[in-house]
LOSE-81840 format. One record per residue (C-alpha): residue number from 1; x negated, y negated, z. Coordinates in nm, 3 decimals, always signed. Layout:
ATOM;NUM;X;Y;Z
...
REM end
This chain:
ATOM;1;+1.596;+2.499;+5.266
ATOM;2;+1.520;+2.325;+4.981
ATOM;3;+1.181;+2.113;+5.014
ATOM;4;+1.174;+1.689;+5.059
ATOM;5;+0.998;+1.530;+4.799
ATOM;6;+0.710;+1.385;+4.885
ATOM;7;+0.630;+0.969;+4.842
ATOM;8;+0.413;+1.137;+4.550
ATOM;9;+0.702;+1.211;+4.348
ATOM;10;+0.805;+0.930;+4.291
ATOM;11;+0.484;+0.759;+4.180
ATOM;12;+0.405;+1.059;+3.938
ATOM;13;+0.748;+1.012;+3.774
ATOM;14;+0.665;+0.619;+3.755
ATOM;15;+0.334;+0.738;+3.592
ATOM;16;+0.516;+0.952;+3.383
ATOM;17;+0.783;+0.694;+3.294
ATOM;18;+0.490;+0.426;+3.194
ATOM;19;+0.299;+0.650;+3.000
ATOM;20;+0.595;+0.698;+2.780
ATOM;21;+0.688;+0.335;+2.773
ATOM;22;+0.353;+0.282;+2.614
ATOM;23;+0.433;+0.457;+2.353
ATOM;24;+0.749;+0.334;+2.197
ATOM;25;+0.591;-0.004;+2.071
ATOM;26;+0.434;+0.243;+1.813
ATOM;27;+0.825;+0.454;+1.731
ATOM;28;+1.041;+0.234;+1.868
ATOM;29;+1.105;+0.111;+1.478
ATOM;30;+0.902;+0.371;+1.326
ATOM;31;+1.024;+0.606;+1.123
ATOM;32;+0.784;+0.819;+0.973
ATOM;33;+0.723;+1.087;+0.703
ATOM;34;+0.840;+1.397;+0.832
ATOM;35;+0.583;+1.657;+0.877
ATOM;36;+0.605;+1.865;+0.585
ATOM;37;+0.677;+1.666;+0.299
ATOM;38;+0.708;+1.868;-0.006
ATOM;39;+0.359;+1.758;-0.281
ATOM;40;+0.624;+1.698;-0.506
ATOM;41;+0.789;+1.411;-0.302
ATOM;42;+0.423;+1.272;-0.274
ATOM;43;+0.325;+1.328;-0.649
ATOM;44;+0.641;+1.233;-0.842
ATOM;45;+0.757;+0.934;-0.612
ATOM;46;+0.461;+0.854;-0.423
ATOM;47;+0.341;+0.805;-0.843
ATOM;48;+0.461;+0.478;-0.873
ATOM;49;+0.522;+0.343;-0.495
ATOM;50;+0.485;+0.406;-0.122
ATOM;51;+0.672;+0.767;-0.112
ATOM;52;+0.934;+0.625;+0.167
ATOM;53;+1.044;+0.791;+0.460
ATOM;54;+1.372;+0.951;+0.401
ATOM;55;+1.459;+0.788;+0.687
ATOM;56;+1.478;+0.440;+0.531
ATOM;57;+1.849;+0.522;+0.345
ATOM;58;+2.123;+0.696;+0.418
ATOM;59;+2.185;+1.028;+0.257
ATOM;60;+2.478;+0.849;+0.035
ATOM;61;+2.193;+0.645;-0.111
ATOM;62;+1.966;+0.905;-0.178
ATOM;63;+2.251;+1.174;-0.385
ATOM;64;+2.302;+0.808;-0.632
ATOM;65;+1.919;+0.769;-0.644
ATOM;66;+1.866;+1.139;-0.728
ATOM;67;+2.134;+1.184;-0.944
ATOM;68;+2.049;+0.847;-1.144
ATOM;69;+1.676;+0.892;-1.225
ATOM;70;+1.645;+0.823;-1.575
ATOM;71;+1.780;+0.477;-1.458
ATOM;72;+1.545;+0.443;-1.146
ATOM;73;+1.547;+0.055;-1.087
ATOM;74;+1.465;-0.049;-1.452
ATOM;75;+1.250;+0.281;-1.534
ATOM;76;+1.302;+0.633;-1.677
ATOM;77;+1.170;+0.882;-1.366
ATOM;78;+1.332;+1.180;-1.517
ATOM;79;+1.253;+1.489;-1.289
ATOM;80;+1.306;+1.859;-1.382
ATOM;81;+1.624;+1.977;-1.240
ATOM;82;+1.427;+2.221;-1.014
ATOM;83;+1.190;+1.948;-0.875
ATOM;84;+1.523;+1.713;-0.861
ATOM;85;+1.673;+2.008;-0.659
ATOM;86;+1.409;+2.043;-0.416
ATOM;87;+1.368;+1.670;-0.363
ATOM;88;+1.721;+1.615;-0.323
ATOM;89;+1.750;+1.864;-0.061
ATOM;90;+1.487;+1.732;+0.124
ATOM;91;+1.587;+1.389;+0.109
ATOM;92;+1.931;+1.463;+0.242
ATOM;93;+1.820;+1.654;+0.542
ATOM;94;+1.566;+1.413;+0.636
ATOM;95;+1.792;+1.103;+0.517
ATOM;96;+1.851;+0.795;+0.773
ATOM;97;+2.111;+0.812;+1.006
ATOM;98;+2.261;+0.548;+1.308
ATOM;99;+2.165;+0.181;+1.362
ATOM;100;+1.834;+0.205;+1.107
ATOM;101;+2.084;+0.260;+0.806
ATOM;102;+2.379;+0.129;+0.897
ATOM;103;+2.711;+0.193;+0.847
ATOM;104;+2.723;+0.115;+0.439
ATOM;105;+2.417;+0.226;+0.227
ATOM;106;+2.272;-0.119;+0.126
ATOM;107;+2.315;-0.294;-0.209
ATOM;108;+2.185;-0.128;-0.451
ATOM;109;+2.038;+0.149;-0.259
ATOM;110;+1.762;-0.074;-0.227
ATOM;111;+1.553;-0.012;+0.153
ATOM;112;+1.463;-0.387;+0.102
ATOM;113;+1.822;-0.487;+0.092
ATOM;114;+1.889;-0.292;+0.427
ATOM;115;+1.979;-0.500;+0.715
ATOM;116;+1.682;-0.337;+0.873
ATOM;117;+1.434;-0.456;+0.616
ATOM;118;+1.597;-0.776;+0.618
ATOM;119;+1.586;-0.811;+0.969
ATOM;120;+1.226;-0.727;+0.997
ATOM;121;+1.138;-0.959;+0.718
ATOM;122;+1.334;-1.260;+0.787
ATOM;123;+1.029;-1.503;+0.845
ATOM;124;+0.901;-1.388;+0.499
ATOM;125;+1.014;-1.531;+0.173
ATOM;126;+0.988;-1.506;-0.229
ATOM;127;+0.696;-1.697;-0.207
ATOM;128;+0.493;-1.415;+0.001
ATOM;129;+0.687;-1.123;-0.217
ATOM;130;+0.497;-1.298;-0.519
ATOM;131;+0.176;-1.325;-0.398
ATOM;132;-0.065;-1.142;-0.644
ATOM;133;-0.159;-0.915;-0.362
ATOM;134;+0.189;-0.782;-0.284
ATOM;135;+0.397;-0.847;-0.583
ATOM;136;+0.723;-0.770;-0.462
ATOM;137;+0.869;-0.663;-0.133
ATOM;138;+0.897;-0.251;-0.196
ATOM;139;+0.507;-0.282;-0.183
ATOM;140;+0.508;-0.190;+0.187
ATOM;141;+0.104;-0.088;+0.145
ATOM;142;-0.024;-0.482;+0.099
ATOM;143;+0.071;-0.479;+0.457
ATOM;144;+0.175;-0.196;+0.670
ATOM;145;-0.162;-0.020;+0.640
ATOM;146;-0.072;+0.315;+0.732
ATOM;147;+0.248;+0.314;+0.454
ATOM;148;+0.107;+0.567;+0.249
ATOM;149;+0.163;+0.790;+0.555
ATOM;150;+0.486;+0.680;+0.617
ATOM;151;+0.387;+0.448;+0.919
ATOM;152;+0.514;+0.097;+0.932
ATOM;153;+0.375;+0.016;+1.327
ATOM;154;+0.409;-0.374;+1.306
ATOM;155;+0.101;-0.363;+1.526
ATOM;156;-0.104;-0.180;+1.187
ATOM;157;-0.040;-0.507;+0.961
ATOM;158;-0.270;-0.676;+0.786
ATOM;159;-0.245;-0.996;+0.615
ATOM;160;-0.233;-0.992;+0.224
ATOM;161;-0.512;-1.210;+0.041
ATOM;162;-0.384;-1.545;-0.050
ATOM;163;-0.045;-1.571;+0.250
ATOM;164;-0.059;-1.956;+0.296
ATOM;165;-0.119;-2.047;+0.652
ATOM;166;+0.273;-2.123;+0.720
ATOM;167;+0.351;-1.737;+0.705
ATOM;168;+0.074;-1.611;+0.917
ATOM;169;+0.283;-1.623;+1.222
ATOM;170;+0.530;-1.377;+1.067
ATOM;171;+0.244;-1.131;+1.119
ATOM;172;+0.138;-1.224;+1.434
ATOM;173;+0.452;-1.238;+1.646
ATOM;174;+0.795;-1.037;+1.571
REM end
């Protein structure tokens, strides 16, 4: 005969389900770096900004970004076709998939034309993307303090020198 739980089962699996409610705040819209990240992801992209999370785009988004890189936004970032190959395959097995990215790669393949991005960034403005501090909205680092290891906790930000007093609230309540 199969034993009754106890009264104790269910407060351990109320224990259980809080302790793992406490953390989502910190993933629930986190999507990180994945664990191994290959040093030319980090040297080659990470060169010139944060180096993203896959995650961020959609793997449609990353083959055009890949396969355009002496065009990279503006700027020649011209790879060798083996570090192109390795990054590529990388970025497509790690690349966003579901609500995060959407069902159409945003314009441009730009992560700060997502719906996401846009979403999370809708009480924010040209005026703070200007700011000498943060200069334009792919700076994710003059705020999310842990971007440089992929982590964009909205409970890690830090306001940028000079955000007039009218945006502070965007970094104080979501």
């Amino acid at each position: 005969m199969p034993a009754r739980p106890t009264s104790a089962h269910p407060q351990r699996l109320a224990a259980l389900l809080l302790v793992t409610l406490a953390a989502l705040p910190a993933l629930a819209d986190g999507v990180r770096l994945p664990a191994q990240v290959p040093p030319a992801y980090r040297s080659e992209c990470g060169a010139c900004h944060v180096a993203y999370p896959p995650g961020l785009l959609p793997a449609a988004s990353w083959q055009r970004l890949m396969s355009g890189l002496q065009h990279h936004y503006g700027t020649d970032a011209s790879l060798d076709a083996a570090t192109v190959q390795q990054l590529s395959a990388w970025l497509l097995t790690h690349a966003g998939t579901g609500r995060r990215v959407g069902r159409e790669p945003p314009p441009q393949d730009r992560i700060t034309r997502s719906d996401w991005f846009e979403r999370k960034h809708r009480k924010l403005d040209e005026v703070v993307w200007r700011l000498p501090s943060v200069k334009s909205a792919a700076n994710c680092a003059a705020c999310h303090g842990g971007a440089e290891q992929g982590r964009f906790d909205e409970h890690d930000l830090r306001i940028p020198a000079g955000l007039p007093a009218r945006y502070r609230h965007a970094f104080l309540d979501d």
